[in-house]
C-alpha positions as CSV (number, residue, x, y, z in Angstrom):
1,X,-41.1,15.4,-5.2
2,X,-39.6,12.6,-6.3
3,X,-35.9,11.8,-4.6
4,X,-34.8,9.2,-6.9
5,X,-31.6,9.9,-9.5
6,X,-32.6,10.2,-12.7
7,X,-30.4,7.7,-14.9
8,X,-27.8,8.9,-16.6
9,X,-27.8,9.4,-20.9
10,X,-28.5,5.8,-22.8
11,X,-25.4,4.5,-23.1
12,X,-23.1,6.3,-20.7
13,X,-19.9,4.9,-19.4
14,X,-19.6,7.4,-16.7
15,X,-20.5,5.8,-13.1
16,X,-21.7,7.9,-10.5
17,X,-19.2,8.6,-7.3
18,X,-20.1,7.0,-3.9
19,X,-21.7,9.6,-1.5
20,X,-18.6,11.7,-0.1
21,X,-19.8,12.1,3.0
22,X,-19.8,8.5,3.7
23,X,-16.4,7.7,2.0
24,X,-15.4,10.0,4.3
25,X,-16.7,8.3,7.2
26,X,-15.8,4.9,6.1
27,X,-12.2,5.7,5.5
28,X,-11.8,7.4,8.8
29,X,-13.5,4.8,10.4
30,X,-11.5,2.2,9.1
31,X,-8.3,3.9,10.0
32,X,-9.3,4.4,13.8
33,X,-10.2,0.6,14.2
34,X,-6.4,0.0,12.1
35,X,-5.2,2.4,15.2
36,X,-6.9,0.9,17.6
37,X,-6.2,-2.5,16.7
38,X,-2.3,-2.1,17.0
39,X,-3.2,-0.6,19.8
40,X,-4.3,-4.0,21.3
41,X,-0.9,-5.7,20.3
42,X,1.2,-4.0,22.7
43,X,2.4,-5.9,25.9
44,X,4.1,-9.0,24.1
45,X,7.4,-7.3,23.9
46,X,8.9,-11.1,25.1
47,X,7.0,-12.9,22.1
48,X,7.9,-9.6,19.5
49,X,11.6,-9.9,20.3
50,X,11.5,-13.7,19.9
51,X,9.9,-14.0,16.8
52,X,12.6,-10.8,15.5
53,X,15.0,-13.5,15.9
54,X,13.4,-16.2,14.7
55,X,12.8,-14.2,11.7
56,X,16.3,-12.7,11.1
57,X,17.2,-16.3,11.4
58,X,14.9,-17.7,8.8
59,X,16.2,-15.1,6.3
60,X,19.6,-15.9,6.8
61,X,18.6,-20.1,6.5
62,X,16.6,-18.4,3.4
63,X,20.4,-17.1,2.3
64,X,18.6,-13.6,1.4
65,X,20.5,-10.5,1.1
66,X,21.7,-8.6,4.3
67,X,19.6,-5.6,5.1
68,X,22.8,-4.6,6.0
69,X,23.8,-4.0,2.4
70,X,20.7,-1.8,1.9
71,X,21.5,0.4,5.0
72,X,25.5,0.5,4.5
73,X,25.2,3.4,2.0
74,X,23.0,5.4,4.0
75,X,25.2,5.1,6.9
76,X,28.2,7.3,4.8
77,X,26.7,10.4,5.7
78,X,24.3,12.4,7.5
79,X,22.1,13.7,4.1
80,X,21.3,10.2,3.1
81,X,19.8,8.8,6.2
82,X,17.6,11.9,6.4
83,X,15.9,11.5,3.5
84,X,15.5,8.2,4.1
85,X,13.7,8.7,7.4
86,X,12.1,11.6,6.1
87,X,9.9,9.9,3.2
88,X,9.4,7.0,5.7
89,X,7.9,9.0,7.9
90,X,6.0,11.7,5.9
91,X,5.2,9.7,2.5
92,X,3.0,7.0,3.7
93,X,-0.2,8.5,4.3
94,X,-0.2,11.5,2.4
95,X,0.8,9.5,-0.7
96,X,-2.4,6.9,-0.2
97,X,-4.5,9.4,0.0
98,X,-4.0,11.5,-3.0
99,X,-4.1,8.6,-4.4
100,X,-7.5,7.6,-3.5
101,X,-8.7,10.9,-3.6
102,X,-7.4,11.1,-7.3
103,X,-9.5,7.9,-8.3
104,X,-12.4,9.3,-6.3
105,X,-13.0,12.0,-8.7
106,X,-11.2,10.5,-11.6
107,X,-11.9,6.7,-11.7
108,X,-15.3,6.2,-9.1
109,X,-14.9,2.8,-10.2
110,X,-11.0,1.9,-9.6
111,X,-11.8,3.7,-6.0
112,X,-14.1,1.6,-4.7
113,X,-12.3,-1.3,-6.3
114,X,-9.0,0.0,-4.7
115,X,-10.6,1.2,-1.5
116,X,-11.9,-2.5,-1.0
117,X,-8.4,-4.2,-1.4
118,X,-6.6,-1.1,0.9
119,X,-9.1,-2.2,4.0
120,X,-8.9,-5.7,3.5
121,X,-4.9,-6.1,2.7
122,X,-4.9,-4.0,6.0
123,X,-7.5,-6.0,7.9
124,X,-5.2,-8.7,7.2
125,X,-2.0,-7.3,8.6
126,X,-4.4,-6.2,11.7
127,X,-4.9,-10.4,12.6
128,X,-1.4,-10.8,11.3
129,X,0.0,-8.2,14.3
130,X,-2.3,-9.1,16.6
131,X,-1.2,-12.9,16.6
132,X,2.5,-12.8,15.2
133,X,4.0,-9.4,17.2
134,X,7.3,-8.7,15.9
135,X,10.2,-6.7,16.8
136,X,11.6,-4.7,13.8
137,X,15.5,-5.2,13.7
138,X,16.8,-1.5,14.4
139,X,15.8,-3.5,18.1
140,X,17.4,-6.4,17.8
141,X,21.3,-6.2,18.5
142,X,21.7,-9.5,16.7
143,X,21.1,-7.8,13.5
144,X,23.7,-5.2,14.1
145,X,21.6,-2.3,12.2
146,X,21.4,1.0,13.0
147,X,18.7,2.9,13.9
148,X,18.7,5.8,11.5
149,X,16.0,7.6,12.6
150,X,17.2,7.8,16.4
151,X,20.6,8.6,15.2
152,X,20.1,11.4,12.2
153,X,16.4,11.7,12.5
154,X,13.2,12.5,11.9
155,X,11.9,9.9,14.2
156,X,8.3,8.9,14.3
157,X,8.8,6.9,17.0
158,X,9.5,7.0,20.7
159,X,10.8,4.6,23.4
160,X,8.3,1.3,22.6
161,X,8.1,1.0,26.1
162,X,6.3,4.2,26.5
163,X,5.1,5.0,23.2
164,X,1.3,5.4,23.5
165,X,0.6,6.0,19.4
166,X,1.4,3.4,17.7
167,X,2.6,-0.5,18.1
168,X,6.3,-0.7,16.9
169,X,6.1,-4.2,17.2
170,X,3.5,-4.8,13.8
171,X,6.3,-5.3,11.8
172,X,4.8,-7.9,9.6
173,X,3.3,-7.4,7.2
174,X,4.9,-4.1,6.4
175,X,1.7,-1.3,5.3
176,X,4.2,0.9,4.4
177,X,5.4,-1.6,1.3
178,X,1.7,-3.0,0.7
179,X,-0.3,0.4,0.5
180,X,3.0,1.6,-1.5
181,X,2.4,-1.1,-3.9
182,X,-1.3,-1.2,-4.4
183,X,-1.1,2.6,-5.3
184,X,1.7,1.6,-8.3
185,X,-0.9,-1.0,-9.3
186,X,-3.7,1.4,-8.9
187,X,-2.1,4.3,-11.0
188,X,-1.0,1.5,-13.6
189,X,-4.6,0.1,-14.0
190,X,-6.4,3.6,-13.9
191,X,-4.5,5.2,-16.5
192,X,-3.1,4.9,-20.3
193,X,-0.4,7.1,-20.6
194,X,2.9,4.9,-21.5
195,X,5.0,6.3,-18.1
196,X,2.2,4.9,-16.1
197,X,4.6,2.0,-15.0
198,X,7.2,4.7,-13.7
199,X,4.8,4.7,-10.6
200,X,6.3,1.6,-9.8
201,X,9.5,3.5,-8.4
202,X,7.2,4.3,-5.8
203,X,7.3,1.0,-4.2
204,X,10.5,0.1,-5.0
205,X,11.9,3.1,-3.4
206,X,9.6,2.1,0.0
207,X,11.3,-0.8,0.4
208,X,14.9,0.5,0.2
209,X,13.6,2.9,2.5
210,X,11.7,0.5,4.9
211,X,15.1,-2.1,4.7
212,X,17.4,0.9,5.0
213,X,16.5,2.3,7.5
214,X,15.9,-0.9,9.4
215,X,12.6,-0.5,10.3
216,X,11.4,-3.9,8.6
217,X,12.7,-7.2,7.1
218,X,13.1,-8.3,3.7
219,X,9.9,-11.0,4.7
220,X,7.6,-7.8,6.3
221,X,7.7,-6.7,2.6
222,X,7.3,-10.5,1.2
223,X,4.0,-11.1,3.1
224,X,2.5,-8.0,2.6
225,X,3.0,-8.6,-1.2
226,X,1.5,-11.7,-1.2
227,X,-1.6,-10.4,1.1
228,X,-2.2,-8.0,-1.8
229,X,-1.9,-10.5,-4.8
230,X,-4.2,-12.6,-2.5
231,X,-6.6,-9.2,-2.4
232,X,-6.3,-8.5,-6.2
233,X,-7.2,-12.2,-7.3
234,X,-10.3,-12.4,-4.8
235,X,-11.5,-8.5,-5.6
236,X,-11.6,-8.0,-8.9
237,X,-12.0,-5.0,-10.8
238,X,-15.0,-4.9,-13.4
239,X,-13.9,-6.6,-16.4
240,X,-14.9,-4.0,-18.8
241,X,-13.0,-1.0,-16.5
242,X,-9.8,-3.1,-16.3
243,X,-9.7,-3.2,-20.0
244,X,-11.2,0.3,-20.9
245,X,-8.1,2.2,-18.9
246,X,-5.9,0.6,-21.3
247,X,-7.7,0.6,-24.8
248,X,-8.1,3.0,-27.5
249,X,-12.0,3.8,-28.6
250,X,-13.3,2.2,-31.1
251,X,-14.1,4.5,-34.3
252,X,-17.8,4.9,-35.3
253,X,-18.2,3.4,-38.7
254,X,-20.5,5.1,-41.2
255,X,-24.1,4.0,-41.9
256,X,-22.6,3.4,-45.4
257,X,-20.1,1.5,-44.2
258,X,-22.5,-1.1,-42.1
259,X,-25.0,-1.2,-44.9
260,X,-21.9,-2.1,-47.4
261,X,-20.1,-4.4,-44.5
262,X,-23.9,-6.4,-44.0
263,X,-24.5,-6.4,-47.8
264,X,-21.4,-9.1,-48.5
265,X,-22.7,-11.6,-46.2
């Protein structure tokens, strides 16, 4: 018996899905080396809190906004800060992962387009926290932020010296902001309805929330933007898939019609 795929219908536009099975293993397999790979830039709590201040003072040298002014409205009651900390902390991953399971079944193509720049925006930020540790300012007193999420909670975080999860000192680039984004420019690619570009709220809000709740800088946001543009210019998605999510089909002509249209040459 032959074990080959037969080709699809002469003409089809429909590409087949990668094997889920080893989507699945990718994916996971790519997140576990991400986790582990924090994992291996704890221990330079000196260097973190060093480069926090170099950063905060660059930003101020920079003259760009407080992060003050982003937090100050979420500090006038308890209801505000919660939901802040509360999509911070439960919107993240869920949110990139409808997303990619969405263009899995919907868009094969934009998928592996997409899940190509997600792994290698995030390998980026893996070298990036590996050799620039940073200390996110809700820990650096110079700042004189609050940390919402120890105060009002939900906290995904424990005391960094004894947190044994996660590396609270990757603060730059900010994931949160660069997966948030590349979903928005995702949905926006993938699809043709007109409110398509209302996904953008999605990383707009992430960075009030990220800012607000002072779990990153203004410039944690900055470089993971630009690690994505750099993604998007170097990966490209197919040329005729970019322009097919955004076009109208093209209406057969009549046999008529073509036998008239060649006649007048």
């Amino acid at each position: 018996m032959n074990g080959r795929k037969e080709p699809g219908p002469a003409g089809s536009d429909t590409p087949a899905r990668p094997p889920l099975v080893r989507e699945l293993l990718l994916v996971a397999g790519l997140f576990l080396v991400y986790k582990l790979g924090r994992r291996l830039a704890t221990g330079h709590t000196g260097e973190a809190y060093r480069n926090g201040r170099g950063v905060w003072d660059l930003e101020r040298a920079l003259r760009l906004p407080g992060e003050g002014a982003v937090q100050s409205p979420l500090l006038h009651g308890e209801g505000l800060a919660h939901l802040a900390n509360t999509y911070y902390a439960v919107v993240h991953f869920p949110a990139t992962a409808a997303f990619l399971v969405w263009l899995y079944l919907r868009r094969p193509v934009h998928y592996v387009w997409a899940r190509r720049i997600l792994a290698a925006v995030t390998a980026a930020a893996l070298v990036l926290h590996l050799t620039f540790p940073l200390a996110p300012p809700r820990m650096l007193a110079a700042t004189g932020l609050v940390d919402t999420a120890r105060v009002y909670g939900p906290s995904v975080y424990g005391p960094p010296e004894a947190d044994r999860l996660s590396n609270q000192f990757a603060a730059m680039p900010s994931l949160h902001f660069g997966w948030a984004l590349m979903v928005a420019v995702g949905l926006v690619v993938a699809t043709r309805a007109w409110w398509r570009w209302l996904w953008l709220l999605h990383p707009l809000v992430t960075l009030l929330v990220i800012v607000g709740t002072a779990n990153h800088f203004w410039l944690d946001a900055l470089a993971a933007a630009v690690l994505l543009g750099l993604a998007l210019a170097v990966l490209r998605l197919p040329r005729h898939t970019a322009t097919e999510a955004g076009r109208t089909p093209a209406r057969p002509v009549p046999a008529r019609g073509r036998a008239l249209a060649g006649a007048g040459r």
